[in-house]
N, C-alpha and C positions, 0 to 999 in steps of 0.2 A: 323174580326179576326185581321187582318193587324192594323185594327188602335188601337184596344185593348193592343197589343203588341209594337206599338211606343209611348201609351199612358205609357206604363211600364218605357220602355226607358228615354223617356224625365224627368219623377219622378222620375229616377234615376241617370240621370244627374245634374238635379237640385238641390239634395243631395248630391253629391259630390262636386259641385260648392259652398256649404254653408259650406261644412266643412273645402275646401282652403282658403277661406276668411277670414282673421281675424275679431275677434267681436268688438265690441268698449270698452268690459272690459277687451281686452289681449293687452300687451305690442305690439310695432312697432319693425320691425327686428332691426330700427336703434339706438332703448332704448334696446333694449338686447345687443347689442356689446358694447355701453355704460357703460350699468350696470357692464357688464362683466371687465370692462377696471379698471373701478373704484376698484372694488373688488381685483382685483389682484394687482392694485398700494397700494390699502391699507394693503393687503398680505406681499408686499415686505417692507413698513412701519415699519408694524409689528415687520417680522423678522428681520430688520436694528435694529432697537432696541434692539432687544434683545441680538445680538452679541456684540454691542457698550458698553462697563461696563459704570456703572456712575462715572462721575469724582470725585476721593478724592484725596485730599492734603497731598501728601507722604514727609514725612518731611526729608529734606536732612542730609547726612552723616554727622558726628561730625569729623572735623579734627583731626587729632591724631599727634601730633606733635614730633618730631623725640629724640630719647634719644640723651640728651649732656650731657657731665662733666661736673660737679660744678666747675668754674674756683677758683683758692685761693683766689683773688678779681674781686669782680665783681661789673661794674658799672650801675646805674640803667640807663634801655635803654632809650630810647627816644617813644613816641608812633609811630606804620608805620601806616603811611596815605597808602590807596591804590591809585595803581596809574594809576587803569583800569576804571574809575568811573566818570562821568560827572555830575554835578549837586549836589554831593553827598559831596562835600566838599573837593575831592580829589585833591592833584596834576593833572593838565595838563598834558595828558604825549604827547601832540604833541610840548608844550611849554619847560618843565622839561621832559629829558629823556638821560640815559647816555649807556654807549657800552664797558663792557671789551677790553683793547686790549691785555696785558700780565703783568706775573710778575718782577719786574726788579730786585728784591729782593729777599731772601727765596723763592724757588720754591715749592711747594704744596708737604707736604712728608719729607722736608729737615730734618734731628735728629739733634735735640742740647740737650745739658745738661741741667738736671732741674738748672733750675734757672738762665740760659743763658738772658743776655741781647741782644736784635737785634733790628735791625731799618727793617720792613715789606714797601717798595712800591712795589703799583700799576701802573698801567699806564691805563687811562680810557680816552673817547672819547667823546665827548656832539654833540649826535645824537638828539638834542631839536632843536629847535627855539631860543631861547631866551641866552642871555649870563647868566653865572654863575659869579656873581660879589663876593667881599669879604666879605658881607652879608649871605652868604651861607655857608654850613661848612658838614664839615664829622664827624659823628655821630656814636658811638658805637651799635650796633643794640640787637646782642643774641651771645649765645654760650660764651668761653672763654674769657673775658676780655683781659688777659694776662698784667693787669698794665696798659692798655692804657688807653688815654685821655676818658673821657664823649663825650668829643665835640671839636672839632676843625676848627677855620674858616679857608676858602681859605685863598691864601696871593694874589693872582690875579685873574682877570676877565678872563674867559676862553670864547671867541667866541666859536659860533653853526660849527662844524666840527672839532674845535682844540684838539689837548690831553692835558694830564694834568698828571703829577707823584707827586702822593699821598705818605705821608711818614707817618709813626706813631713806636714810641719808644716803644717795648714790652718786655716781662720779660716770657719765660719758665716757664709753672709748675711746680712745684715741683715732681707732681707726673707721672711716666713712664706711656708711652699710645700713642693715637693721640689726637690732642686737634685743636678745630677749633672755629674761630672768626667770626664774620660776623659783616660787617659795611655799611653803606650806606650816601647818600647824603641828605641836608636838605635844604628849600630853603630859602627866604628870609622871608616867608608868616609861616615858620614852619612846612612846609610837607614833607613828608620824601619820595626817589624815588631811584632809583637803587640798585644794592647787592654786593658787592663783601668782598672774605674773606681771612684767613689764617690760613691754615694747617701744625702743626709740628706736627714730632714725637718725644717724648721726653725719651731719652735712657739714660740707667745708674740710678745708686741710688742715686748719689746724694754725697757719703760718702767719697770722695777725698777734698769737701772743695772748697769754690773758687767760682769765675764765668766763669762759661762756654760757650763759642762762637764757633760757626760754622764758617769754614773759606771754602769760595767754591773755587777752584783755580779760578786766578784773572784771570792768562794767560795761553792757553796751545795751542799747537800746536805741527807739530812730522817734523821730518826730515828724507829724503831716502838716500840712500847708494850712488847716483847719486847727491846727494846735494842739491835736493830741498829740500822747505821747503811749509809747508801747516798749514790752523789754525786747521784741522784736527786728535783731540789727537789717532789717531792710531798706534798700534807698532803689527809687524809680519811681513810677507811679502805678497808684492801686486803687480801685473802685469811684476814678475820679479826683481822687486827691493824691497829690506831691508828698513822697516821703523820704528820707535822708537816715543815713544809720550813723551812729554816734558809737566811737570806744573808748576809754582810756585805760591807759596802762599804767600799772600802780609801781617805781622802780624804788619803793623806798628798801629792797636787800642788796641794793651796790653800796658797798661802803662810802663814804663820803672822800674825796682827794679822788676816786678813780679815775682814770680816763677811760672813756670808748674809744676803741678800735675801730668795731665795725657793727653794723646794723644791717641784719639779712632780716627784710618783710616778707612774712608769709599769711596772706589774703586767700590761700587756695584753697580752702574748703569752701563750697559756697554751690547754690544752685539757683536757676534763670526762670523766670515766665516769659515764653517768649524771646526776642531778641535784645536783649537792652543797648547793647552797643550799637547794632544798626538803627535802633528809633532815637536815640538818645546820646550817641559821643562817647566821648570819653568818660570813665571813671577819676574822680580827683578824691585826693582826703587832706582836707583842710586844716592846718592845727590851729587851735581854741582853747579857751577855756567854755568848757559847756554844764557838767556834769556838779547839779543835778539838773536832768533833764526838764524843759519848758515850754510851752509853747514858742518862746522868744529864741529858742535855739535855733528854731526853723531860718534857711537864709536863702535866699539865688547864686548869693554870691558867692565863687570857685575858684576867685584870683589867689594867687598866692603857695598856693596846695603844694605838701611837699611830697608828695606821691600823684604818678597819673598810670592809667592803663587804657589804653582803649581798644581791646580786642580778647575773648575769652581766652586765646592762648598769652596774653602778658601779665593776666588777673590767674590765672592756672601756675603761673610761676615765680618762686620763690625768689627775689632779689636785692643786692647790698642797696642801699641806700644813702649815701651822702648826707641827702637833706634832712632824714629821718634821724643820721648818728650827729648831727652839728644841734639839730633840735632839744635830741636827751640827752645828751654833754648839757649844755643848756638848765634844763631839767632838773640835772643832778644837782645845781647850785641853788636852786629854787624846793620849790613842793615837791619834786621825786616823780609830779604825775605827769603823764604824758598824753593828752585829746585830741582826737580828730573826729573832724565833722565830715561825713563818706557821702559824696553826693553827684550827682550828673551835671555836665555846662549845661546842658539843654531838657527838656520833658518832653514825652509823647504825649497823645491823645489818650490812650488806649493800657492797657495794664500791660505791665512790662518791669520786669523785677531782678534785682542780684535779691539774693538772700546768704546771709554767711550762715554756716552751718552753728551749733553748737561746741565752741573753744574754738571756731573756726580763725580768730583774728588774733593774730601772734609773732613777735621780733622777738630774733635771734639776737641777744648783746652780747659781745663778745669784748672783754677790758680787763684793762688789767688794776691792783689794786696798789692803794702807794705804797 
């Protein structure tokens, strides 16, 4: 009996020993983790794919290039070479390359009369390498012509760090607006590299006749109740002391025999401490002989003035003047110069200030020549 039943056993062990063993037509544990490995790398394949779009050639935006005036003449530009571009034909720009430094001339915004003659410089920097010889020249680009040249050469060799003040003869639109130029440099090779421009506004119709010039005050400075003097055109008072602002206007490019037409003041550039008009009145500007500046310039006295404003909106706006065009008619038979003394009927306590800005003090003359 005993061996009958361990003969059972051991055929029962022997069966389950053949079915732990793998056979020779089943895979190895080490090809199934394998298999396995493979399957899921090619899984995440897959899915990379599919998230990844396929590449297409999106065609880039069309510039749109910015609305200008038709200037009354216009001269045909020059072509711009670009100056970002190696290999391409372009300017060098580690060789040719230039650097705004400011206006010395017409500040950006200046109002002259349509049909105003003016002389626009720049002042620009040669941030290149290379020097800029008399082969080189300044080139009309887009926008408003305004009469000027096509093309202009240097008249000297500008060295890598030097400036250089740029001049060009232009002529007001005819027509009321803002109007803007744009010019650039050219080299000797014919590539064209840096931008710079100018912007007037051109006020009035036009129907007085004549040519019309902007005149910025040449010189201004103010004087305190204590006798200094400062190049600071402010008038009210400040840290105690009275001060008065002083300009003149230098008109010796009207020809001599001219008449004035007309005289449009422009005082608007300017900023307040405070309220000046309510502590203080009106604004007067006194004409004089002042300049050069003195203690003795200082005055109370505000009869006479041929300009008044008294409220930030009549000092904010541009207006013809009578007393101002009888004054530099006047002028013109005399010294050419034109002063006022800028100052309040009454003072405050308390600091309270116009300040004119920088080029801020400026007549429109508008005449004609014999």
């Amino acid at each position: 009996m005993k061996s009958k039943v361990f003969a059972i056993f051991l055929a029962a062990g022997l069966l389950l020993s053949a079915c732990s063993f793998p056979s020779s037509n089943s895979p190895d544990a080490a090809s199934l983790v394998q298999t396995a490995a493979a399957s899921t790398v090619s899984a995440q394949l897959t899915e990379s794919a599919l998230l990844v779009p396929t590449a297409t050639e999106t065609p880039l935006p069309t510039a749109t290039s910015e609305a200008t005036e038709t200037p009354s003449v216009t001269n045909t530009a020059f072509p711009t070479t670009s100056s970002g571009g190696s290999g391409g034909g372009g300017v060098n720009p580690t060789c040719d390359s230039m650097a705004f430094v400011t206006d010395v001339t017409i500040p950006d915004g200046t109002d002259l009369a349509p049909g105003a003659t003016f002389t626009k410089t720049w002042r620009i920097r040669n941030s290149g390498t290379c020097s800029w010889s008399t082969s080189y020249s300044v080139v009309f680009s887009s926008g408003a012509a305004m009469g000027g040249p096509a093309t202009q050469p240097l008249t000297a060799t500008i060295a890598p760090n030097s400036t250089l003040d740029i001049s060009v003869n232009l002529t007001a639109p005819s027509t009321p607006g803002t109007h803007t130029g744009y010019w650039m440099l050219r080299n000797a090779s014919g590539q064209t590299f840096g931008s710079f421009y100018v912007i007037i506004d051109v006020v009035g119709s036009g129907g007085t006749g004549g040519t019309g010039t902007t005149f910025i005050a040449a010189q201004v400075g103010q004087v305190s109740s204590s006798s200094s003097t400062s190049g600071n055109p402010h008038t009210g008072t400040s840290s105690g002391n009275r001060v008065q602002a002083f300009a003149l206007f230098d008109l010796s490019s009207i020809p001599n025999g001219s008449t004035i037409t007309q005289v449009t003041v422009d005082f608007t550039k300017f900023d307040t401490v405070s309220d000046p008009f309510a502590a203080m009145g009106c604004l007067k500007a006194i004409p004089g002989s002042y300049f050069p500046l003195d203690g003795s310039d200082y005055s109370d006295a505000t009869s006479g003035a041929d300009i008044e404003w008294c409220s930030f909106t009549a000092l904010s706006t541009a207006s013809v003047s009578e007393a101002v065009k009888t004054r530099a008619q006047a002028a013109l038979g005399g010294s050419k110069m034109l002063e006022y003394r800028i100052a309040f009927g009454s003072l405050a306590g308390h600091d309270t200030l116009v300040r004119f800005l920088n080029n801020g003090l400026k007549l429109i003359i508008t005449y004609t020549e014999p």
